[in-house]
C-alpha positions in Angstrom: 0.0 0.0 0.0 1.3 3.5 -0.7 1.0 6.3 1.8 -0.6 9.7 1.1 2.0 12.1 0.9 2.5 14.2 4.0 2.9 17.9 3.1 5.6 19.7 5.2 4.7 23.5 5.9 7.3 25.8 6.8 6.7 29.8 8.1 9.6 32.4 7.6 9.0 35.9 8.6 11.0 38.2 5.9 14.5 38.1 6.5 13.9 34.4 6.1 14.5 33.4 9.8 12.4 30.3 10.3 9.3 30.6 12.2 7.7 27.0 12.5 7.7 24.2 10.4 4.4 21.3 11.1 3.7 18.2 9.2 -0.1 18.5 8.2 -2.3 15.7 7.1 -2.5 14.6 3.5 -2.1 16.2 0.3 -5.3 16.1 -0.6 -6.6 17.2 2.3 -6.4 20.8 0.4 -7.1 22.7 3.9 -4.9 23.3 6.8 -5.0 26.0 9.8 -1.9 27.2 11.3 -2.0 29.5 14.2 -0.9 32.8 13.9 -2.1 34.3 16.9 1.2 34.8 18.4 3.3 36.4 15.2 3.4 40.2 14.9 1.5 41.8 12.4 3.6 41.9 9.1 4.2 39.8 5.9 5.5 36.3 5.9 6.3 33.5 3.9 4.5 30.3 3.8 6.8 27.2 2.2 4.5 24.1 1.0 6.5 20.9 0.9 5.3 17.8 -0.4 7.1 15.0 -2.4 9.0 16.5 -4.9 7.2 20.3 -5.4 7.5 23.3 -3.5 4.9 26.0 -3.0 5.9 29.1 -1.7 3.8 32.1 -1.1 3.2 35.2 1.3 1.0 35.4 3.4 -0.2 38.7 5.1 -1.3 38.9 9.3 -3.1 41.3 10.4 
């Protein structure tokens, strides 16, 4: 049997100092929360891992 590919998510704020990384469910889950209640307003960078592609977007917190 294969697995489902975990997806790895990473959180940098903009220098690219690492914020948190989690291991979420599956890939085709296609929803995830992170909690952001304890970062600083500002702009940050979200980094999608999963097999062999890598998403990477920014993400704004209010």
């Amino acid at each position: 049997f294969d697995k489902e590919p975990l997806v790895e998510v990473t959180l940098y704020d903009l220098l690219g100092l690492k914020i948190n990384t989690l291991q979420v469910g599956d890939v085709n889950s296609h929803l995830t929360r992170i909690d952001v209640t304890s970062l600083k307003p500002g702009i940050y960078l979200v980094e999608m891992l999963f097999g062999d592609r890598k998403i990477i977007r920014k993400v704004v917190i209010n």
